[in-house]
C-alpha positions as CSV (number, residue, x, y, z in Angstrom):
1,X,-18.2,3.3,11.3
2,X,-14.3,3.2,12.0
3,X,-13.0,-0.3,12.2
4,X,-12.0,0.1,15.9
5,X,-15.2,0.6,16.3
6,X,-16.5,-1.9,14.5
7,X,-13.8,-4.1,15.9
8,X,-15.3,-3.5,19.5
9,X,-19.0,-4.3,18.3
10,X,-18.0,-7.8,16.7
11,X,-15.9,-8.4,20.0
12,X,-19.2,-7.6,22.1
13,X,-20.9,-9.6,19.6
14,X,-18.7,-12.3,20.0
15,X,-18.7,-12.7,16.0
16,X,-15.3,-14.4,15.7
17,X,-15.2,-14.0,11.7
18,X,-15.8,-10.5,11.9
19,X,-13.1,-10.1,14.1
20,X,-10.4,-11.9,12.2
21,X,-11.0,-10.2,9.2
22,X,-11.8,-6.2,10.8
23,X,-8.4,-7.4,12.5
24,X,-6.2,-8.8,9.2
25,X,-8.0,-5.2,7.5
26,X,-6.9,-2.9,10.4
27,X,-3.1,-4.8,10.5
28,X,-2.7,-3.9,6.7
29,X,-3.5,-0.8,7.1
30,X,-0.3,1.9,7.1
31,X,-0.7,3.3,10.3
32,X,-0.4,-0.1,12.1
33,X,2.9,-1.3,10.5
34,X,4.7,1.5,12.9
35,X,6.8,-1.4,14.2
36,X,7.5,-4.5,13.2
37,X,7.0,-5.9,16.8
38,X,3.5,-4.1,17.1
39,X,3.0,-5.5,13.6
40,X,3.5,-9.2,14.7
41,X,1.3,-9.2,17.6
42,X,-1.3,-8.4,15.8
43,X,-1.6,-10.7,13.2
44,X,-1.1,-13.1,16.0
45,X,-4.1,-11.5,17.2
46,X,-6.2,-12.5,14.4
47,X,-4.5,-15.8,14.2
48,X,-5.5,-16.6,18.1
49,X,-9.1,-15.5,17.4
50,X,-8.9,-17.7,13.8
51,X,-7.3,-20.8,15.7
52,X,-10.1,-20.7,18.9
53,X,-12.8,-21.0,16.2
54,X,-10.9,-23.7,14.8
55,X,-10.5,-25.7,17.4
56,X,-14.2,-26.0,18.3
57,X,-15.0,-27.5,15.0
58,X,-15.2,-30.6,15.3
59,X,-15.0,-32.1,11.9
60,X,-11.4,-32.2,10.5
61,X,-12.4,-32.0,6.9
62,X,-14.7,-28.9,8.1
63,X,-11.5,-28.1,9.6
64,X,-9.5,-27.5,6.8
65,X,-12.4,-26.0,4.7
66,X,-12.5,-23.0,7.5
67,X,-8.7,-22.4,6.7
68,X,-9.2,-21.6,3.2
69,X,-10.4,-17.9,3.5
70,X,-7.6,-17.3,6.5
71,X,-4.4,-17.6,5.2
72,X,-3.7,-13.7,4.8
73,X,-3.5,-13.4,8.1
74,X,-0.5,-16.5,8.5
75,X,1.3,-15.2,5.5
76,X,1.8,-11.9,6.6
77,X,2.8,-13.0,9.6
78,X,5.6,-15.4,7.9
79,X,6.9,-12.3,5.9
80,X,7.1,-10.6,8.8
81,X,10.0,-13.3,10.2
82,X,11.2,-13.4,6.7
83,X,11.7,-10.1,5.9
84,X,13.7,-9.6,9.9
């Protein structure tokens, strides 16, 4: 299965971790980085879908924990203003 494709199932799904991380994969990938703008908006794309999760925990120690496996997708977005 592509990960567009798979992409679409786990939005149908409504499997937000799936989607996040299909999303961070498919954003690394070469073909995606055609433009730095294009490149942006979608790791902001993963980054909206990790923050909604976030937001409806409502522990802030459990919180936190759900960051720890998510931060490819902020620090490639902060190289992407770094390296402008």
């Amino acid at each position: 299965m592509n990960s567009k494709l798979a992409f679409a199932q786990a939005k149908k799904l409504e499997t937000r971790e799936e989607q996040w991380k299909l999303s961070t994969q498919w954003f690394k990938s070469k073909s995606l980085w055609t433009t730095r703008k294009g490149a942006e908006a979608n790791y902001r794309k993963a980054i909206s879908i990790i923050e909604t999760t976030r937001s409806e925990i409502q522990l802030s120690a459990l919180r936190v924990e759900f960051l720890a496996d998510k931060r490819d997708a902020y620090d490639a977005l902060i190289r992407r203003y770094l390296i402008r």
